[in-house]
N, C-alpha and C positions, 0 to 999 in steps of 0.2 A: 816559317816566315819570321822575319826580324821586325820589331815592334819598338817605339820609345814613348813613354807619357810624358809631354810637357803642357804649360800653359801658357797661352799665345797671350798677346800683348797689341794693343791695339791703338788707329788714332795716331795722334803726336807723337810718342812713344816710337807705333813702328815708324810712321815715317820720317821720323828723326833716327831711328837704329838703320833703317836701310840706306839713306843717303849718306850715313857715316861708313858702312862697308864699301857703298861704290867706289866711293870717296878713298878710303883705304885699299882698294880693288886698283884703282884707278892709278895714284899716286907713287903705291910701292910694288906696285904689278903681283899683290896676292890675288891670287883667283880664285883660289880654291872655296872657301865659304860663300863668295859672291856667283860664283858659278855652279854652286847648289842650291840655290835660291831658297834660303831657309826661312822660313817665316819666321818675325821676334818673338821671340819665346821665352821661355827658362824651362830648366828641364826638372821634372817630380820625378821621375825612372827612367834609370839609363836601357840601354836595349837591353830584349830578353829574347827570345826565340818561344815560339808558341805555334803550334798547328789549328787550337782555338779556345778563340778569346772571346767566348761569349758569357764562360761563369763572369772576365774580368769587365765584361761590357755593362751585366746586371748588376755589378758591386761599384764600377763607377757612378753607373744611371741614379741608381741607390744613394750615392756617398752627392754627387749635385745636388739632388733636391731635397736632401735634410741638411746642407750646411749653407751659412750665408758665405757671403763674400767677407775678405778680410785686407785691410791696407798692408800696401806695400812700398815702396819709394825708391827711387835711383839716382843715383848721384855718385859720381866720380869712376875710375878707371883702377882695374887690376890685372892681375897675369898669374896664370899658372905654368911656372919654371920660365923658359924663355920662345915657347911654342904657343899660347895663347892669350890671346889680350879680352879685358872684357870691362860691359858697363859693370857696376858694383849697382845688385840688388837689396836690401836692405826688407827683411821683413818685422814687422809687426809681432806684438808675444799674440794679437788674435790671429794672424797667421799663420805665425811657428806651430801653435794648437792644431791651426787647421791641417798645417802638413802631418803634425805627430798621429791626426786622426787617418788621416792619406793613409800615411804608409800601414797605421793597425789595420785596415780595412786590406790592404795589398798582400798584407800578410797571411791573413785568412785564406790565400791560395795556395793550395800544395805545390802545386807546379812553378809557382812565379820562381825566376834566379833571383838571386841578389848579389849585386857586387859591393865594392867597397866604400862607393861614396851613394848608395842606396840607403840613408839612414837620416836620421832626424838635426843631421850637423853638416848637413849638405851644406855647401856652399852655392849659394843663391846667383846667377850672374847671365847677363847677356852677350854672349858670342862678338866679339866685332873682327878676329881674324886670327886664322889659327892654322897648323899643319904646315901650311911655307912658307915661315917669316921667320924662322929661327935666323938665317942674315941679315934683317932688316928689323927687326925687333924692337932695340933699342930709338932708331930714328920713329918708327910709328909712336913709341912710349912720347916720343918728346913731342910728336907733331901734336900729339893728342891732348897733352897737358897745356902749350904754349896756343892751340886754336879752338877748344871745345871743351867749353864747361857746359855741364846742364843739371839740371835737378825736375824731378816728375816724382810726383802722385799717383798712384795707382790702384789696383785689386788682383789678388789672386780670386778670380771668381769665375775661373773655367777650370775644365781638363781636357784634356785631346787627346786622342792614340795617332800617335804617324807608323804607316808599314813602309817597310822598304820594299819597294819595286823599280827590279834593275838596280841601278847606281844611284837612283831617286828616291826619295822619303816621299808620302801621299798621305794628306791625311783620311783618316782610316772613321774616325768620330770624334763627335766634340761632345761636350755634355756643360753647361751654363748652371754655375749656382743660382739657384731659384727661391730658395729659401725663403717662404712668408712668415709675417710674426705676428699673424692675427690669431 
């Protein structure tokens, strides 16, 4: 089964990230990521494939409730090549820490794959339209700069596993930093 670890994004946030897809769904006739109904997110691990994910459930469960929450923030618009546009995620050095502890903690699994942008220089960002807009690309760049600025506050202080079922992601668990400091 096919597996992704991100961290959902909640509140204002999503529902300012989802009416800006409709919104770019709507507009430029992309469907594709609006027609997947992804939750806001940012993604910690790209897919991997696993038959089970229970050592990786114990080491998430584990890796939540020894770490706090860390700031994060968003503001303004980027792209990767001419196929995906996204909000710009911006973290924190208490966050970078927390992801560089992520991924040591992901590492400890024989099995897990790693691809290329599974590493500590990931680029942090939310989704807003991607896969069929390579024709339309540029006018969504300009819609997006000339009608929607925003700026947010945030926390990386979850993890989640989504599986793929069917042509559908589900998610799979969540796990909530819980971190006390008494």
């Amino acid at each position: 089964m096919k597996y992704i670890i991100v961290s959902l994004l909640s509140g204002t946030i999503e529902n300012y990230h989802q009416k800006l897809v409709e919104e770019i769904s709507e507009k430029f006739g992309t469907v594709f990521l609006a027609k997947q109904k992804v939750p806001t997110h940012f993604t910690l691990k790209d897919i991997f494939e696993a038959d089970d994910v229970s050592e990786l459930d114990r080491i998430l469960e584990d890796f939540a409730r020894n770490h706090k929450p860390a700031g994060i923030s968003l503001e303004g618009y980027n792209r990767f090549d001419d196929n995906v546009i996204y909000m710009d995620i911006s973290f924190s050095e208490e966050a970078r820490q927390l992801f560089a502890h992520f991924v040591a903690k992901l590492k400890e699994i024989s099995w897990m794959q790693w691809g290329p942008y599974d590493n500590e220089n990931r680029i942090f960002h939310c989704s807003l339209a991607y896969f069929d807009i390579k024709d339309k690309y540029k006018d969504i760049c300009r819609f997006l700069l000339a009608n929607h600025s925003y700026s947010f506050e945030a926390f990386f202080d979850n993890v989640a596993i989504y599986r793929q079922v069917g042509e559908n992601w589900e998610l799979y668990k969540s796990y909530n930093m819980t971190y006390d400091t008494i």
